[in-house]
C-alpha positions in Angstrom: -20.4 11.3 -24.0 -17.9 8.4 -24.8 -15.0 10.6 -23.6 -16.6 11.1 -20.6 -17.2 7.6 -19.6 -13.8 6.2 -20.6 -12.0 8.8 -18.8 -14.5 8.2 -15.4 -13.7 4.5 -16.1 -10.3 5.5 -16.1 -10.1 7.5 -12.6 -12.0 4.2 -10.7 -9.4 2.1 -12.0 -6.7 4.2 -10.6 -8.7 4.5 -7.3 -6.9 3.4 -4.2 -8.2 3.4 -0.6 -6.2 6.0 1.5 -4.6 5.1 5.1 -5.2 8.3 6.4 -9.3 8.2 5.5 -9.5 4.4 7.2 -9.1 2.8 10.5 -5.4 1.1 11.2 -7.3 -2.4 11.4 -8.6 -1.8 7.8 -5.9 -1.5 6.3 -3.7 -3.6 8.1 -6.7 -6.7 7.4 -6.7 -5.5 3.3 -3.0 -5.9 3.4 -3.2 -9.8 5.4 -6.4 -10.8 3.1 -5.0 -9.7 -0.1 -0.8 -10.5 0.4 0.0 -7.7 -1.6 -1.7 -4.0 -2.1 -1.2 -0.5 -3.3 -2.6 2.2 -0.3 -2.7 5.4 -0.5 -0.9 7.3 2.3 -1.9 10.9 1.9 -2.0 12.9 -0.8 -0.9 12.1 -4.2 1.1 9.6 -2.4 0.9 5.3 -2.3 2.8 2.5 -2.3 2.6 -1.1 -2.2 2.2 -3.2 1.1 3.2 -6.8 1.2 2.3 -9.5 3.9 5.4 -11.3 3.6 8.5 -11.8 1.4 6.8 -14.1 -0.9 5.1 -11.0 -2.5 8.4 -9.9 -3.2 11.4 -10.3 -6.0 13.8 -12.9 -5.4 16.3 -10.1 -4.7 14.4 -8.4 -2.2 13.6 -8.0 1.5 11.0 -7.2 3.6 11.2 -3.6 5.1 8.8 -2.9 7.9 6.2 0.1 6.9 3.8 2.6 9.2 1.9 4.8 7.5 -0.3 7.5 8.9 -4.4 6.3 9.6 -7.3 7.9 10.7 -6.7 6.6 14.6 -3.1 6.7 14.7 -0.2 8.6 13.0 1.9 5.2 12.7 0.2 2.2 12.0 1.9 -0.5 10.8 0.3 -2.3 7.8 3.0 -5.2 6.7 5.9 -4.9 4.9 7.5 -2.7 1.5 9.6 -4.9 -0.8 13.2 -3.4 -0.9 16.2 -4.0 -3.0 19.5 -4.7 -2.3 21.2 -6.1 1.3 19.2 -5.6 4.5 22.0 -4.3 6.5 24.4 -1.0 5.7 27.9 -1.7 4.6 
């Protein structure tokens, strides 16, 4: 019975709410409220959504991100954290 618990303890932790289940708005106002967030974005897929650079390493930049939501198939949400320059050499 212990097993069972920890390992459904486990799975809520890992939990994530999914772009494509939720409104744009939704997830766009979890990403604003919070500054920084993991979505899901279909699947066995996430990532993690920033408001701004101050979310982000010092030797990152701000990338723009859309994601796929239950009204829309872009929505932007904020910003991914990416390293390296912001323009191609």
């Amino acid at each position: 019975m212990l097993v069972l618990a920890l390992s459904v303890n486990a799975a809520a932790a890992q939990s994530r709410p999914s772009t494509v289940s939720r409104l744009c708005a939704a997830s766009r106002q979890d990403v604003l409220s919070r500054g920084a967030i993991v979505l899901g974005t279909g699947g066995q897929t996430y990532d993690r959504f920033v408001r701004d650079r101050s979310f982000c390493q010092f030797d990152e930049f701000i990338d723009p991100a859309w994601v796929p939501s239950r009204d829309t198939p872009a929505c932007f949400v904020g910003y991914r954290c990416k390293v390296g320059p912001f323009w191609d050499d």
